[in-house]
C-alpha positions as CSV (number, residue, x, y, z in Angstrom):
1,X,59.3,-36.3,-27.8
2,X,56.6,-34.1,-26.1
3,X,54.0,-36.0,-27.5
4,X,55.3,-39.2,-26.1
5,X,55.5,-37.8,-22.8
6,X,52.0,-36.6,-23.3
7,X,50.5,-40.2,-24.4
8,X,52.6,-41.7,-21.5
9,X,51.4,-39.0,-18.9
10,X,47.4,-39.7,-20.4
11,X,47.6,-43.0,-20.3
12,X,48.8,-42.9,-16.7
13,X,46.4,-40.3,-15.7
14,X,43.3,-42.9,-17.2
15,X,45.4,-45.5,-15.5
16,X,44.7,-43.5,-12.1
17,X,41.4,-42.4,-13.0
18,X,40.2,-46.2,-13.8
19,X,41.5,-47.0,-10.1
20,X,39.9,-44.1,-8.2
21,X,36.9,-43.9,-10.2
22,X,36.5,-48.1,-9.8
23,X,36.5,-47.1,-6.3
24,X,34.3,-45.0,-5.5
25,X,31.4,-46.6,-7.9
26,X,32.0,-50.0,-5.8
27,X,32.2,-47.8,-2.3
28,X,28.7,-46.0,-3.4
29,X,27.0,-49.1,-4.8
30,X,27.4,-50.3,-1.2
31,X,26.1,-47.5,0.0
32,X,23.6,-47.3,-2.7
33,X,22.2,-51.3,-1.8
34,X,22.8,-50.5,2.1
35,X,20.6,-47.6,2.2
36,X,17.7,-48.0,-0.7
37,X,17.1,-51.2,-0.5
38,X,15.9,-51.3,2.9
39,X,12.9,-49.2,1.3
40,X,11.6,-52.1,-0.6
41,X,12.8,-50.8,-3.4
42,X,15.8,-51.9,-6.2
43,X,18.2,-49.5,-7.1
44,X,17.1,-49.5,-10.4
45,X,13.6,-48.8,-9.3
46,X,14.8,-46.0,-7.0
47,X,16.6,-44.3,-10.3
48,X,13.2,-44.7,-11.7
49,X,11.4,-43.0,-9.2
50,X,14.1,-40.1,-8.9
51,X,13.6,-39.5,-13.1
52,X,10.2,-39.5,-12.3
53,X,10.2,-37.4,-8.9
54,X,12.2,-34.8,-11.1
55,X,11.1,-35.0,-14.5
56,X,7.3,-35.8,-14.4
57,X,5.2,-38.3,-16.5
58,X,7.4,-39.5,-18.9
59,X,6.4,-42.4,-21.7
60,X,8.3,-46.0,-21.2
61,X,10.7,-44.8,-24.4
62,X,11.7,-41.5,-22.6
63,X,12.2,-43.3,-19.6
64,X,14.2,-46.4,-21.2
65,X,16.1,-43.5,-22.8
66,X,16.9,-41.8,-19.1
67,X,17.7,-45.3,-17.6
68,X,19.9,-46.2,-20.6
69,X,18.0,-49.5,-21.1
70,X,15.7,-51.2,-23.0
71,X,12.1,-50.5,-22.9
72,X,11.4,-54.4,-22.2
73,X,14.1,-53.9,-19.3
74,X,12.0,-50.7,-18.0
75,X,8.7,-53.0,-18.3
76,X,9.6,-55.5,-15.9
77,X,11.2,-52.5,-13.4
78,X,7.8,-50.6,-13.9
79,X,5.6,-53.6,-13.3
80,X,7.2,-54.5,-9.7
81,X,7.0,-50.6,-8.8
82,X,3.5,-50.4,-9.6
83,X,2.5,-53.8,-7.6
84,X,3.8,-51.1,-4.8
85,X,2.1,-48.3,-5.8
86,X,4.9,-46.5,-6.3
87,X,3.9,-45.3,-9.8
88,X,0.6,-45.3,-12.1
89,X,1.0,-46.1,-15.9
90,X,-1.7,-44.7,-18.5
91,X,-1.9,-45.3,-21.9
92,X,-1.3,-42.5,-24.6
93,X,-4.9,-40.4,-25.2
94,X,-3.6,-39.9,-28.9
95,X,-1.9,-43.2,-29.5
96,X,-2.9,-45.9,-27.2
97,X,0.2,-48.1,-28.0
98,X,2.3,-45.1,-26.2
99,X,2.3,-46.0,-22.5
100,X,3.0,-43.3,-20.4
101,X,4.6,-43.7,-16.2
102,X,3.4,-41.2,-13.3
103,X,5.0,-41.2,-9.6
104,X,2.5,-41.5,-7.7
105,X,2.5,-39.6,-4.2
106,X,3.5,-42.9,-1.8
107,X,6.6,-43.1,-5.0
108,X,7.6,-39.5,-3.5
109,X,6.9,-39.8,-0.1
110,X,10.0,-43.2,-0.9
111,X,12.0,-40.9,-2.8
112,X,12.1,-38.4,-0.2
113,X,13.1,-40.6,2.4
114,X,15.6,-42.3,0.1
115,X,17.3,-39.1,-0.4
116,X,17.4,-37.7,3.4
117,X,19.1,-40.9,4.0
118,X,22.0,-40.7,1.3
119,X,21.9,-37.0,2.1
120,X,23.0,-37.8,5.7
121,X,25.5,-40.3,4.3
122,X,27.2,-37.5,1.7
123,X,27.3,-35.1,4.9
124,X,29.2,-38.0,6.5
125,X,31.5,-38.5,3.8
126,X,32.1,-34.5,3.7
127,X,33.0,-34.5,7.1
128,X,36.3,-36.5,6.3
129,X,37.4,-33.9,3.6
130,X,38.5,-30.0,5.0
131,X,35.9,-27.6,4.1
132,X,38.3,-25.7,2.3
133,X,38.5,-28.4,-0.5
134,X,34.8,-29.2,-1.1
135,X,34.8,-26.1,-4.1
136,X,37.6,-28.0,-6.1
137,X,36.2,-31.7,-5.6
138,X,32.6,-30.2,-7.0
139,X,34.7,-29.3,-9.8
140,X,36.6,-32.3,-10.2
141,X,32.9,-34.4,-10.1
142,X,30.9,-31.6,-12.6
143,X,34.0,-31.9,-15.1
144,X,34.1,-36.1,-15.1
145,X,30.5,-35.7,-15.3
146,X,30.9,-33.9,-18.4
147,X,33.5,-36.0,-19.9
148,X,31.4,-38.8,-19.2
149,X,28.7,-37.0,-21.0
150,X,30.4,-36.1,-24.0
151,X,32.0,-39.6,-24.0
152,X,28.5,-41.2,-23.8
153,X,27.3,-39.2,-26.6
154,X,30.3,-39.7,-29.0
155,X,30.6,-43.1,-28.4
156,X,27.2,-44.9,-27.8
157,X,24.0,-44.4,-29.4
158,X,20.7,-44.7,-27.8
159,X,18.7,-47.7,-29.3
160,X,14.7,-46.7,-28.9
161,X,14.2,-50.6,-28.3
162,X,17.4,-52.4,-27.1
163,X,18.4,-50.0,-25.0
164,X,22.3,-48.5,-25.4
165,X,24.6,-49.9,-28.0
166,X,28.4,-48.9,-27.7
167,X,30.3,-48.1,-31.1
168,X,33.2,-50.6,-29.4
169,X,31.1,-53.4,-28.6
170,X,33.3,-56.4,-28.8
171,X,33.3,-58.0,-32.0
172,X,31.8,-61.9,-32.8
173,X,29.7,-61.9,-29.4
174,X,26.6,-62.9,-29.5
């Protein structure tokens, strides 16, 4: 019986989370389009810049890898930033085939204005929860973060090429 009750309670606590979590993505994908791309920039290209602001020069593979797409998807994304001159791309001194992706310094100068805006949005947003509760909903968001994580590793598997493939694809799809 307990185990019933357990399955039932899980299944509506993924219920609830699906909702709230839905939610959220959709109200910070607005926010997301609203704010970043008045910078001339995608989102996709501002997660590019941000890897790159963070993590340094990075090869097209590592980056596709970060991104979770395809290297030809990260191409085409790289190409556009560097018509802006956003970012620099050198080829591999030991392996010329390796192409390697650098921010340049007008890429951080978008970065950093990118994230004093969403910055000002997310002390908006705290504004409208009591200070006293701000400890529990960073926990909340670091522990979904990790169960995304260990989701993400369990169940999908990194293609060097394609991108991420999902162990529960659906079936017969081309």
């Amino acid at each position: 019986m307990k185990e019933v009750v357990e399955a039932v309670e899980m299944e509506e606590g993924a219920e609830r989370l699906h909702w709230l979590t839905r939610e959220l993505i959709r109200r910070y994908q607005f926010r997301d389009w609203n704010q970043i791309c008045c910078y001339g920039v995608s989102i996709s290209q501002s997660h590019v810049l941000d890897i790159l602001a963070e993590e340094g020069d990075l090869s097209m593979q590592q980056l596709a890898r970060r991104m979770f797409k395809s290297v030809s998807t990260m191409t085409r994304v790289v190409a556009q930033l560097l018509k802006r001159g956003h970012v620099k791309r050198r080829a591999d001194p030991k392996d010329g085939r390796i192409v390697h992706v650098e921010i340049t310094l007008q890429g951080k100068a978008v970065v950093a204005a990118i994230r004093r805006d969403l910055i000002e949005t997310q002390k908006a947003i705290l504004q409208a929860i009591p200070q006293e509760e701000w400890s529990g909903a960073f926990k909340v968001l670091e522990a979904l973060t990790h169960g995304a994580r260990c989701w993400q590793d369990s169940c999908c598997r990194v293609d060097q090429g394609a991108g991420i493939k999902a162990a529960h694809a659906p079936t017969g799809s081309a």
